[in-house]
N, C-alpha and C positions, 0 to 999 in steps of 0.2 A: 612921027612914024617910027623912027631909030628907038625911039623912048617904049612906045608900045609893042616893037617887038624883044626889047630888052626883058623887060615885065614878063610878054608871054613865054621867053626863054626861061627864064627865071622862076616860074610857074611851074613848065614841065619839067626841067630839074627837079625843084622838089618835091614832083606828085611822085617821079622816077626813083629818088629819094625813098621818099617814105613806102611806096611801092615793097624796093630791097628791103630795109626794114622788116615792112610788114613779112615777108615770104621769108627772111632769116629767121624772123622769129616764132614762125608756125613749124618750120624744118629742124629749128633748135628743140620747139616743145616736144614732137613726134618723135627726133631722138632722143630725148630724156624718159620721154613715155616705153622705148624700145630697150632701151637699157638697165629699163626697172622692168623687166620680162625675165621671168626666170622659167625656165624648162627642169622640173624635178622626173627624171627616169628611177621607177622603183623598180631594181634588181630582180632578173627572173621572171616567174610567174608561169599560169598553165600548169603543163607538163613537165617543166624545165623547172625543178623544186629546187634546187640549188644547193651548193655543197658538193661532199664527195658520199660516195656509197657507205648505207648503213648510217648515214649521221641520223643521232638521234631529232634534235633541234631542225626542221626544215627553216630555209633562209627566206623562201619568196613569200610568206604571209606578214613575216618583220620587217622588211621591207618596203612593203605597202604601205605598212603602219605607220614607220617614219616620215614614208612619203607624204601620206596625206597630214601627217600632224607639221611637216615642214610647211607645206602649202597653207594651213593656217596660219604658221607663226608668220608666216612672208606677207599672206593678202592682211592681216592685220595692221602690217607696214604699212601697206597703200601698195606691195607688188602686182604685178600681173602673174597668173602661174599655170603654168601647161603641163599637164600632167602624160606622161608619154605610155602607162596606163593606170587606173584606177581601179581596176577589178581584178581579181585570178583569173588571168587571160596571157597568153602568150605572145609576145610581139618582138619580131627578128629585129635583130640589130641592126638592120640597114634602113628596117621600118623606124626606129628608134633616131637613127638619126638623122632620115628626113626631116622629121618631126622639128629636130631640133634647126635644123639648117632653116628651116621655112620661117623662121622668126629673127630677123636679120637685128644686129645689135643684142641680142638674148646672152643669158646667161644660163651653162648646162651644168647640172651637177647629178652625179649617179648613185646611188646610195644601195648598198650591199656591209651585207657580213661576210668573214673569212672563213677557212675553214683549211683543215692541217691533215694528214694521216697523224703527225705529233699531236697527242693530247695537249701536253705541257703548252705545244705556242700558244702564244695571247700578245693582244696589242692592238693599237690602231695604226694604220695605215692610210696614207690619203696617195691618191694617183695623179699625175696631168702627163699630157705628150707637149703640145706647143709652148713656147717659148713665153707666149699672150696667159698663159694661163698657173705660171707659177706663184705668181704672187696671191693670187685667186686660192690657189691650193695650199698656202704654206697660211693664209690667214683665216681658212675654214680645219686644216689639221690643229693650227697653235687650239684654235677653241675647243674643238671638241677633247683634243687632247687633256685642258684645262679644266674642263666638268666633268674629266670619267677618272674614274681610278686603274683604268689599263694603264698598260707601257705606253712609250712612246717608240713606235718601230720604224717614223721617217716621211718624212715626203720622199716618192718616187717617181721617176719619168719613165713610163710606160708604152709603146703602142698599141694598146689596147682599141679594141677596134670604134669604140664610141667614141675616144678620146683622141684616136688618130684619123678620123673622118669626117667629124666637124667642125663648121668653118666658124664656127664662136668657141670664148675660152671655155673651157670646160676641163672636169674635175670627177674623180671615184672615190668615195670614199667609203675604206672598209670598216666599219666600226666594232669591231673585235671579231676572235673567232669563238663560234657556232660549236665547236669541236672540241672547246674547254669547257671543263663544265663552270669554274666559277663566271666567265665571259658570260656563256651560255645563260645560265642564272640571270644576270645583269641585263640579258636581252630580253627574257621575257619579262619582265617588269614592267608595266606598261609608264610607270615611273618614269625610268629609264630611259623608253626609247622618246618620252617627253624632253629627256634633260638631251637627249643626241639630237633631236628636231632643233631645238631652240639654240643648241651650237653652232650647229651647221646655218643656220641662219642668221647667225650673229655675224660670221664669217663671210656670208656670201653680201650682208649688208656696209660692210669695210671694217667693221669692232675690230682693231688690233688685240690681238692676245700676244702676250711675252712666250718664252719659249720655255713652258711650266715644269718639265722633267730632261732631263737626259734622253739621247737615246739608250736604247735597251740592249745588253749586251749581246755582238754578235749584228746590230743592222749598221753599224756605221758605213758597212762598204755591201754591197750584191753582185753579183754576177745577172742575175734577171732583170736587171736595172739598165735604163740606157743614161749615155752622158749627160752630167748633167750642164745647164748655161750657167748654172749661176752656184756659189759655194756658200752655204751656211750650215749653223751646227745640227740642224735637222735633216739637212737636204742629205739622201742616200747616193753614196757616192759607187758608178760602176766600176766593174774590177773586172782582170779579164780571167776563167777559170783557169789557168795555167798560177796564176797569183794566187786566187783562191783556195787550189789542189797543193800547193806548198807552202802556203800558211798554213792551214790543216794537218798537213803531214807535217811541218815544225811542230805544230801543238799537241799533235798526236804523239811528238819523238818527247818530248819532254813531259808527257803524263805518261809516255812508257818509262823515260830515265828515274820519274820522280815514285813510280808504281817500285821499280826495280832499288833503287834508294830502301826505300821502304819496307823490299821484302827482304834486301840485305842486312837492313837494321834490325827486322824483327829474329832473324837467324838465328842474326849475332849474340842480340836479346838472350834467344833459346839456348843457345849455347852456352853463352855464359850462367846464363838461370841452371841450366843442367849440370852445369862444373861446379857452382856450388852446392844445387843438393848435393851431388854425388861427395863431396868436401864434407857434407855435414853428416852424411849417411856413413863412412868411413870413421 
């Protein structure tokens, strides 16, 4: 009797056994399956054509573009991919990031161009808010960074409203501005916005890229930037304007010193230039 109930302990042990098992290893697939979910948000759209006023280049049809050519390069992986929209159609940001929240373990990435009252700016820019999400954002900037010929202007922590209300890691990335024309150029290539899909998704797949340029003169530090957790040579460090506004005005004092140099030298130039005609005119 002692023997037959040892057996049938011994029994449900390991049905209990394999039971955990089995249900660990259907919760482990599910989260593997949930973690290869990627949510692409294509910037703008509608009415909401993007940019600032009078741009030539509108932003929300290149957008789209990327989007849906990310979305291939991703389900060719074996991703899953949610598109937060797919047509010229307007969808609020809070619509946007239900979207994203509803897909638990997902991965969010925003994709947009820049856009300047300054012609001259250019570069690329990548965004994140939480803490879960810099590494995410510093290995889809190095890429993109790596197949374009822009600057490099930084990883930034932002609250930006996608970025700071969704409950997975998530990322914006600007892919130059709209507002330069050679950028501009480089966007509408349809080339192009191939070589920025397949960055961005090399990034969001874990491809380490090295840190392929410098930053670009003038992003090492922002004032529109929040602190950051972590320091590297990319990462945009915040600065408080009072810092800002006297750096400037340092830089500003010493292209006025080296202005005034300049127009003393050339004076002096004239002057002496003039002492001798008048020497040779005599």
């Amino acid at each position: 009797m002692t023997n037959s109930l040892r057996s049938l302990a011994f029994r449900c042990r390991f049905v209990v056994l394999a039971f955990a098992f089995l249900a660990t290893t259907l919760l482990s697939s599910e989260a593997h399956a949930q973690s290869r979910t990627i949510v692409i948000d294509a910037g703008h759209g509608g009415f909401d054509r993007g940019g600032v006023p009078r741009q030539r280049v509108g932003e929300k049809n290149l957008t789209l573009d990327v989007a849906r050519r990310l979305r291939r390069v991703l389900q060719e992986s074996g991703y899953r991919v949610i598109m937060t929209r797919n047509s010229d159609v307007f969808v609020p940001l809070g619509e946007r990031v239900a979207i994203a929240n509803s897909y638990r373990n997902a991965t969010f990435v925003s994709v947009h161009f820049n856009s300047s009252s300054r012609v001259g700016a250019n570069g690329i820019e990548t965004y994140y808010y939480g803490r879960d999400s810099a590494s995410l954002a510093a290995n889809i900037h190095r890429n993109v960074v790596a197949g374009s010929p822009s600057e490099n202007r930084g990883i930034r922590r932002r609250g930006f409203f996608v970025l700071r209300r969704t409950k997975i890691p998530a990322v914006l990335v600007e892919c130059g501005f709209l507002t330069n024309p050679t950028e501009a150029s480089y966007a509408l290539r349809p080339s192009y916005r191939q070589k920025l899909a397949e960055e961005i998704g090399r990034g969001l797949r874990g491809f380490r890229a090295p840190m392929a340029k410098p930053l670009a003169s003038g992003s090492m530090a922002s004032v529109d930037v929040l602190p950051q957790p972590f320091n590297g040579p990319d990462f945009v460090r915040s600065t408080s304007r009072a810092k800002h506004s006297a750096r400037h005005s340092k830089s500003s004092r010493k292209k006025g010193s080296s202005s005034k140099k300049k127009k003393s030298s050339s004076s002096k130039k004239k002057s002496s230039s003039s002492t001798k005609k008048k020497s040779t005119e005599d």
